[in-house]
Each structure stands twice: as C-alpha cells, then as structure tokens.
C-alpha positions as CSV (number, residue, x, y, z in Angstrom):
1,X,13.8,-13.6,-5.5
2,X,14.9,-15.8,-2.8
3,X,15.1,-13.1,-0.1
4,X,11.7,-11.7,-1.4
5,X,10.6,-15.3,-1.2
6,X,11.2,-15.5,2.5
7,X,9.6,-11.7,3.4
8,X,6.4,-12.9,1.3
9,X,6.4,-16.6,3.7
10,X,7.4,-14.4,7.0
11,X,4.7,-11.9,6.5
12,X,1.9,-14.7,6.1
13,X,3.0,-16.6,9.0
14,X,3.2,-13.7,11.4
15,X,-0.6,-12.5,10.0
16,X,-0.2,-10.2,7.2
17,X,-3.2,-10.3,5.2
18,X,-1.5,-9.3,1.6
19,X,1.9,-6.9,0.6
20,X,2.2,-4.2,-1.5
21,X,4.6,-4.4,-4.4
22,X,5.1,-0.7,-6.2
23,X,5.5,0.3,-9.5
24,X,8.3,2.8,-11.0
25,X,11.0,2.5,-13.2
26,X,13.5,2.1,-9.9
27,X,11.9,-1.3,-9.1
28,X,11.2,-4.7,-10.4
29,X,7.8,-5.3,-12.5
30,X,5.1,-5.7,-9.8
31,X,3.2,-8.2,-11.9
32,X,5.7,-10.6,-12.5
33,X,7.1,-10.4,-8.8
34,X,4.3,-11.5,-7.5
35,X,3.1,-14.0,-9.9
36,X,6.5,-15.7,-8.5
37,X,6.0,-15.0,-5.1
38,X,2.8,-16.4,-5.4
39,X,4.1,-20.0,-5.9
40,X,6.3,-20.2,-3.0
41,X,3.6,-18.5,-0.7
42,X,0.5,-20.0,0.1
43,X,-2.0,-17.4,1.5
44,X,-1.0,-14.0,0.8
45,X,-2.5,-12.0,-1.2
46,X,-0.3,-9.1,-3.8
47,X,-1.5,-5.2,-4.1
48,X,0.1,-5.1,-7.4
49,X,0.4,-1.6,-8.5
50,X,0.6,-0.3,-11.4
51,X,-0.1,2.3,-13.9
52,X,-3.0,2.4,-16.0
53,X,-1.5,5.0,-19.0
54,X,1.0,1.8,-19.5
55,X,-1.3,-0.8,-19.5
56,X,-4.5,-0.7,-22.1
57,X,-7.9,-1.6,-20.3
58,X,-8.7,-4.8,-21.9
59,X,-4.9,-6.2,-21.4
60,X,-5.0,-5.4,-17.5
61,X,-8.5,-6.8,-17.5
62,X,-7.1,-10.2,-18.7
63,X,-3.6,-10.1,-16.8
64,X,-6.1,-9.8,-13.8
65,X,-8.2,-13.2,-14.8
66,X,-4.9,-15.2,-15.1
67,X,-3.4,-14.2,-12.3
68,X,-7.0,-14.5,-9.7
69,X,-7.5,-17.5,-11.1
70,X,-4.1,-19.6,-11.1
71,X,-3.5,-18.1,-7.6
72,X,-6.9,-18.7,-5.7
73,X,-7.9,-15.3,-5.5
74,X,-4.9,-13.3,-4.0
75,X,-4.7,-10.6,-6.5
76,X,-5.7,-7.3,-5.3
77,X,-5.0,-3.9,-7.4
78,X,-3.5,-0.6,-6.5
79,X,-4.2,1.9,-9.1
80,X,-1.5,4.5,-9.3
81,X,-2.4,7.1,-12.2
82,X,1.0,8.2,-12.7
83,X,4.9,8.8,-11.6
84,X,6.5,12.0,-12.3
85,X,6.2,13.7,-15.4
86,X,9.6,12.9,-16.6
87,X,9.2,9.3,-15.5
88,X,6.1,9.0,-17.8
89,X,7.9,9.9,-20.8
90,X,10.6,7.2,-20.2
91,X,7.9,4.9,-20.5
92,X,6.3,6.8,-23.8
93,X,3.3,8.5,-21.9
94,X,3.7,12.0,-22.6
95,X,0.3,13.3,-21.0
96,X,0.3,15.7,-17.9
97,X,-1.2,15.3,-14.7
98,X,-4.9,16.6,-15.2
99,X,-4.9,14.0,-18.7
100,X,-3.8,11.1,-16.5
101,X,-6.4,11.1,-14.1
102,X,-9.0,11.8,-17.1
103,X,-7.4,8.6,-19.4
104,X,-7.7,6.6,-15.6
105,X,-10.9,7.2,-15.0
106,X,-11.8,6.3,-18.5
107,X,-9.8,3.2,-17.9
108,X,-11.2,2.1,-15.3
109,X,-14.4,2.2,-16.5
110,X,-14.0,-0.1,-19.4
111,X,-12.5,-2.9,-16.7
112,X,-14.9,-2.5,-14.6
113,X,-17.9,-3.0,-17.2
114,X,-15.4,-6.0,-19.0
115,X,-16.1,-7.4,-15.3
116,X,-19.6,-7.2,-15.1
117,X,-19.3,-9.2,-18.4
118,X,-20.5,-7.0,-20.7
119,X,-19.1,-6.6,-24.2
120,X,-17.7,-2.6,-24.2
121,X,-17.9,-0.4,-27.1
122,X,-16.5,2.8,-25.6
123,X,-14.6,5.5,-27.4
124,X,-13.4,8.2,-24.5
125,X,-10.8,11.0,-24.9
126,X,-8.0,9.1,-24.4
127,X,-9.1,5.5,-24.6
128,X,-11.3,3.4,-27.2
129,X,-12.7,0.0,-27.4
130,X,-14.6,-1.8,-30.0
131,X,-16.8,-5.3,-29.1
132,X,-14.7,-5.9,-26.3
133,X,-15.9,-9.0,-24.6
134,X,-13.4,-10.9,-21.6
135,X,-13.4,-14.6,-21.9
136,X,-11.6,-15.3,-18.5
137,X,-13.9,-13.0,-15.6
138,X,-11.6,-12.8,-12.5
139,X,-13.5,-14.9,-9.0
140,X,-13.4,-12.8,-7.2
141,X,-12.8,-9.7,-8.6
142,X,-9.8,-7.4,-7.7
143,X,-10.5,-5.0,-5.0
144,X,-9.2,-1.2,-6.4
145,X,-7.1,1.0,-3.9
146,X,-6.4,4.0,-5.1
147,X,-4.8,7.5,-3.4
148,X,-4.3,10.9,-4.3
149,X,-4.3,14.1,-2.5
150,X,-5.6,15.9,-5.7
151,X,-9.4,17.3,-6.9
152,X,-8.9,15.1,-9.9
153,X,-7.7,12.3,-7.7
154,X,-10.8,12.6,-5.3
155,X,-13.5,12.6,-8.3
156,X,-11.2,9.4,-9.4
157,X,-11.5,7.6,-5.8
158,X,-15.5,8.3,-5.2
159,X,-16.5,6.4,-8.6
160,X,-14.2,3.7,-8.8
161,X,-11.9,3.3,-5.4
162,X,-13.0,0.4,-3.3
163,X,-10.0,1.7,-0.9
164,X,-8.7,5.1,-0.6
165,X,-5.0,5.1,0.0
166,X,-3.2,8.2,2.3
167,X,0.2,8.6,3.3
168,X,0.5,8.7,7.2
169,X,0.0,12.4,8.0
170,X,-1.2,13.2,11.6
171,X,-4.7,12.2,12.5
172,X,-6.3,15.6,12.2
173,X,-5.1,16.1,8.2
174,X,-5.8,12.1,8.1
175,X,-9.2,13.1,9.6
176,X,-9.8,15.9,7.4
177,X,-9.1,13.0,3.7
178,X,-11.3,11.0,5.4
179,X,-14.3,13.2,5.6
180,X,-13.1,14.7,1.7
181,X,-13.4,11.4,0.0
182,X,-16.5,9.9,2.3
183,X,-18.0,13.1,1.0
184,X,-17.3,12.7,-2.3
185,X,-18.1,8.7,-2.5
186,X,-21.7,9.3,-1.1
187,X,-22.1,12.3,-3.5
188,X,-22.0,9.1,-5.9
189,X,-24.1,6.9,-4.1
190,X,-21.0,4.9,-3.0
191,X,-18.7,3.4,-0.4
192,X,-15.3,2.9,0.3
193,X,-12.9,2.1,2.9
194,X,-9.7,3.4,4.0
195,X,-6.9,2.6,4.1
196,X,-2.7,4.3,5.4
197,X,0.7,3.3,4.1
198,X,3.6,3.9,6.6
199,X,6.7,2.4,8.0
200,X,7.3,1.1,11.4
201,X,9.8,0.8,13.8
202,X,8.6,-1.1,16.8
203,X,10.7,-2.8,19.5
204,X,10.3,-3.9,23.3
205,X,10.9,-0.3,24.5
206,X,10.3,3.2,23.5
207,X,14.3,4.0,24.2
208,X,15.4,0.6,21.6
209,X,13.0,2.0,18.7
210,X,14.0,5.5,18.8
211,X,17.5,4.8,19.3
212,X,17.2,2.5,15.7
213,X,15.5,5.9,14.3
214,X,18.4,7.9,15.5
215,X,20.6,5.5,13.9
216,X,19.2,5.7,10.7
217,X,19.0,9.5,10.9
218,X,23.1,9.4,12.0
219,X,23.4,7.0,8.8
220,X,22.3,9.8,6.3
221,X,24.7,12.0,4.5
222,X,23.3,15.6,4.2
223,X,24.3,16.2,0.9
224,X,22.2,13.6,-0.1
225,X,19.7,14.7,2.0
226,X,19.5,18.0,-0.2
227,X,20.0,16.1,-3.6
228,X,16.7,13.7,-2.8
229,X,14.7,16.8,-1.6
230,X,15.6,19.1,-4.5
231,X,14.1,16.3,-6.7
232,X,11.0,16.0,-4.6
233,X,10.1,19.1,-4.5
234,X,9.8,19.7,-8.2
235,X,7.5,16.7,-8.1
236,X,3.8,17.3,-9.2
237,X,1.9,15.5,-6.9
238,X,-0.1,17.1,-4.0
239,X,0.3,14.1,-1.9
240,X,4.7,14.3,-2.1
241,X,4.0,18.5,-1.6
242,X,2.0,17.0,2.2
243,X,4.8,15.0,2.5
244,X,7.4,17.8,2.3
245,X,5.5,20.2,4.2
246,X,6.1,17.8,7.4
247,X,9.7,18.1,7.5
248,X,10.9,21.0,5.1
249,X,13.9,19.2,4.5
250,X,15.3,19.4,8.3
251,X,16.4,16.7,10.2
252,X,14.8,18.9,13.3
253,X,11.6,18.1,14.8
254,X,10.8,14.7,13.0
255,X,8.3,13.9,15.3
256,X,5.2,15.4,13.9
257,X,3.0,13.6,16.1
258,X,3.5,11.6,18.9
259,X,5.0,8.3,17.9
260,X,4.9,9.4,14.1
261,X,8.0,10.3,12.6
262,X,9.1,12.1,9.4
263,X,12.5,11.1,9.1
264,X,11.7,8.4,6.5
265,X,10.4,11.1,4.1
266,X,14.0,12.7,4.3
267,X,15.5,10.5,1.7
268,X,12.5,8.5,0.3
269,X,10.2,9.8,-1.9
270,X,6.3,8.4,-1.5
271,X,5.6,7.3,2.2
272,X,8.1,9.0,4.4
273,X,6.9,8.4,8.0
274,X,6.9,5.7,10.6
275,X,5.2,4.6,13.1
276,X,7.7,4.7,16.3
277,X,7.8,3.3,19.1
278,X,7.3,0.2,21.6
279,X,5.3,-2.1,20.6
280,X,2.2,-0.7,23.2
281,X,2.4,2.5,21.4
282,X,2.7,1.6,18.0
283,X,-0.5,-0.3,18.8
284,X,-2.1,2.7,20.5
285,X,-1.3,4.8,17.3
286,X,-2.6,1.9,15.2
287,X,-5.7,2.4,17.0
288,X,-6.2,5.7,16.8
289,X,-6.0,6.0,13.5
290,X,-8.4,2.8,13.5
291,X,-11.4,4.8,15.1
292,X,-11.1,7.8,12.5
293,X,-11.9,5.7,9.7
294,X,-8.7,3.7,9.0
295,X,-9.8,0.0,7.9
296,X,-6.1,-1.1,6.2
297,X,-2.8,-0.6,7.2
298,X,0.0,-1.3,4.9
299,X,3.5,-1.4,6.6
300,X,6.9,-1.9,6.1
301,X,10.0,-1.5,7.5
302,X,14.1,-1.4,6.9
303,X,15.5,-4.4,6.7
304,X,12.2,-5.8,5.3
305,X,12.6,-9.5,6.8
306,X,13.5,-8.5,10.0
307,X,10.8,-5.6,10.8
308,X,7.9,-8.3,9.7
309,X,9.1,-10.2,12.5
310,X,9.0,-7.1,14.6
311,X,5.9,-6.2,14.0
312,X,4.4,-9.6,13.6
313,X,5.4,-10.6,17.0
314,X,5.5,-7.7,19.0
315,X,2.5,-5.9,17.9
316,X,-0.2,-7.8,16.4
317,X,-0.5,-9.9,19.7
318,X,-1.3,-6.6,21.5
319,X,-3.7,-5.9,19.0
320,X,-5.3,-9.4,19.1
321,X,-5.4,-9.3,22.7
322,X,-7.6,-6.1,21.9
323,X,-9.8,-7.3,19.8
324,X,-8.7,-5.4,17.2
325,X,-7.1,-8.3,14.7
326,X,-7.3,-11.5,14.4
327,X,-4.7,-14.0,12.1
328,X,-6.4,-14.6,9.1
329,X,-5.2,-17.9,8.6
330,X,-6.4,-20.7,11.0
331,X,-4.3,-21.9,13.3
332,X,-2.3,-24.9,13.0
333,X,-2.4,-28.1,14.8
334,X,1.4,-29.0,16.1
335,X,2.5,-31.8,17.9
336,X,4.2,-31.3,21.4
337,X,7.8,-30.5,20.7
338,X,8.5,-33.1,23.5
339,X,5.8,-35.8,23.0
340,X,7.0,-38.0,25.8
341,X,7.0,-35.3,28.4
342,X,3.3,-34.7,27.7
343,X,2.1,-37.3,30.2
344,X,3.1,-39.7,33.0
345,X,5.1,-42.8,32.8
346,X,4.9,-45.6,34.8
C-alpha cells in the first residue's frame, strides 16, 4: 500500500484526473484499494471496477453512497460484465457469456432507478428486488464506463454506458467502435463519450523509448510467450480475440501503427499496446485519436511510479501548450526557493 500510495499522490500532482484499479482474481479488491488510497490522496478520483454477477444491485448501490460520500465525490465506476468463464466459477457465477451481459443489464437498471430515488420492485431473469428503497443517494452520482467488443456488449453500452471503454487498436478499427456504439446510443435517444485504455512508453527521444520497448521485448522468455497466448486465445471475449489478431503471437512487426505497439499484448492479457515514442509523438498520437472521438485516456506504464512521471512531465506539458489539457487542480502558490535573492539589497 505504500508504493501504491505514492503512484496515487504522483499521478495527481503531475495532472491525472482519476486511476483505474481492475478487478480479477490475480489482483487486490478494487474497492478496498481505493477506499485506502483515497485517504492519503487528496484529489484523485478511483475507476473502481468490478463485476456486477458478484456484487447484487442494491449492495453496489450502497458501497457506492459510502464511498462518494466519505471521499468528496471521487468514485467513478467501471462496469466489467465478466472474466473468463473459468474465472466466474471460482467466484460461484456459473452463467455464460450471453447470461452475463443479460443479468448486467438487468443490474444496472435497478441502480440506476435506486439513484433516481425511486423505491424498485423488479423481478428480471436473473435479478429480483422487492421495495427496494436507498437511504444514502451518492452526490454526485458515479459516472459508468463500460467496454466490450461484443453485440450484447454494444446493446449494454447504448442504454446505460456514460463512457464506452476500447482497447487501443489503430484509429481506423478505433474509428469503426466509435461510429458502432454512437450509432447504437442515439438509436436510444442517448449519449456517451469515449474513452481508450493503453500503455505508454514516452521518453525525450524516439531512439530512448524504443530502445526501453526493445528491452522489454529482449526480457521475455518465449516459452512463456506461448504459455500466456495459448490461454488467451481460448478466452471468450471479442475484445482479447482484436487483441490477438494484432500480433498473432509473434514478436515480428509489433508496430501496428505508427507509434502504437503490440508488444504489451504478448504476455498480458486485456490492454496489450502502448503508445511509443518521444514525448512529441506520443502527443501527436494522443491527438489523433482525440479528433476521432476519444474524450478519456487511461494510461499506464511499467514501472508504474516512474512512467507517471514520464508522462506527467514530458507529455502533458506538450499537450497543455496545445490546448488540449489543462491540470485539473489549481495551481499552487509557492514561495521563492531563495526568498532573499528575489530582490535588491542595499
């Protein structure tokens, strides 16, 4: 918790707007991470994720008023319908894929109408309620990101997502979700933003950042490589198949699209690209992907600590001087580091 302490105080002093914490039975509890983050953090806000087959509606409803409300409104919600099959059942959900997304759409509508204050009487499918009425409302309510590469996910995202998460593919099949879920949304008389989740690896030159990507590359053992794609590609998910489909398991022509890189997805499952480069072209990249529709971009990088400061100080300046961000904290007074030095003496 300490080291996660000081990656949660980095990122808000360099500008990061909120982090991501996943969900999975390989990680810590995402709640009650950042419920202690939160209290050695002052701004940030936490994209908790979790999984809504785990969780029952009203429950997640109230875990969401306590936590809004004893951390000034930093709680924002990543809705993420389900791990791999296997996973599920370590966790006693023994539904499949096309029953997940139906029981999450079902669960989402309950919290959403135990938002609005209403008392819910709903008996679905997969979920029921009886008189259900939520004492503590959260202020403000929890933004939902959501993602999936799936029909069902789509139908999932257009009635309930007020972000729609993608893995970073190249702009054309990042277009191409765009225009899918923007369809969809308005098809329901709705909204949403978007928003990419990728990794970075930014430093003062081109040469320095790809020679770090070449050294992570040299770093992985092949074996391993095969043992980590055999698993992924028996996964279910449409998104992990995309994923694949960039690399096919080689470590040969990684670079799908210029400054994007594929090497990540070698070994990881989930997200498996960066952004690479100097910290010009990462911010060029970050910009294209700005004018196709991309509002949010959730980042990371290996160490964790370490790339915040790369990014944080190498390119969010370029972006500011852009106009393209801006720190959302205001700035803070400071006294000279040399007072004395400030002015004349006689």
């Amino acid at each position: 918790m300490s080291y996660l302490g000081q990656v949660a105080r980095a990122a808000e002093d360099v500008g990061f707007e909120a982090a991501l914490t996943p969900t999975g039975a390989w990680c810590d509890d995402a709640w009650l991470s950042t419920a202690m983050l939160s209290q050695v953090s002052e701004r940030l806000k936490f994209l908790v994720a979790f999984r809504p087959g785990l969780t029952s509606p009203y429950l997640a409803a109230q875990m969401a008023g306590t936590f809004q409300n004893h951390t000034g409104g930093r709680l924002l919600l990543n809705v993420v319908t389900g791990g791999e099959s296997h996973e599920q059942r370590m966790y006693g959900d023994f539904h499949d894929k096309d029953a997940r997304y139906a029981r999450c759409e079902e669960f989402l509508h309950i919290v959403r109408s135990l938002w609005r204050g209403e008392t819910v009487t709903f008996q679905g499918e997969h979920l029921r309620v009886d008189d259900a009425v939520l004492d503590q409302i959260p202020d403000p309510l929890p933004e939902i990101y959501f993602g999936g590469s799936s029909p069902a996910a789509g139908t999932v995202a257009a009635r309930h997502a007020d972000v729609y998460l993608t893995w970073g593919e190249p702009p054309e099949a990042v277009r191409e979700k765009i225009d899918w879920i923007r369809k969809l949304a308005a098809d329901e008389g709705r909204e949403v933003r978007f928003g990419i989740r990728m990794h970075t690896i930014t430093r003062d030159t081109a040469e320095e950042a790809w020679a770090e990507a070449d050294r992570l590359l040299a770093g992985l053992d092949p074996a391993a490589i095969e043992k980590v794609q055999a698993g992924l590609r028996r996964s279910e998910s449409e998104g992990q198949r995309r994923m694949l489909d960039l690399h096919s398991g080689s470590t040969d022509g990684l670079e799908v699209y210029p400054n994007v890189w594929a090497g990540v997805g070698l070994v990881r499952g989930g997200a498996g690209t960066a952004l690479v480069g100097s910290h010009e072209q990462v911010a060029d990249r970050i910009e294209e992907y700005a004018a196709l529709g991309i509002d949010e971009f959730i980042l990371s990088g290996y160490p964790h600590l370490e790339s915040a400061y790369w990014f944080g100080e190498g390119v969010l300046p370029i972006l500011a001087e852009r106009g393209r961000w801006e720190h959302p904290a205001p700035p803070r007074h400071t006294s000279q580091a040399v007072p004395f030095a400030a002015r004349g003496r006689s």
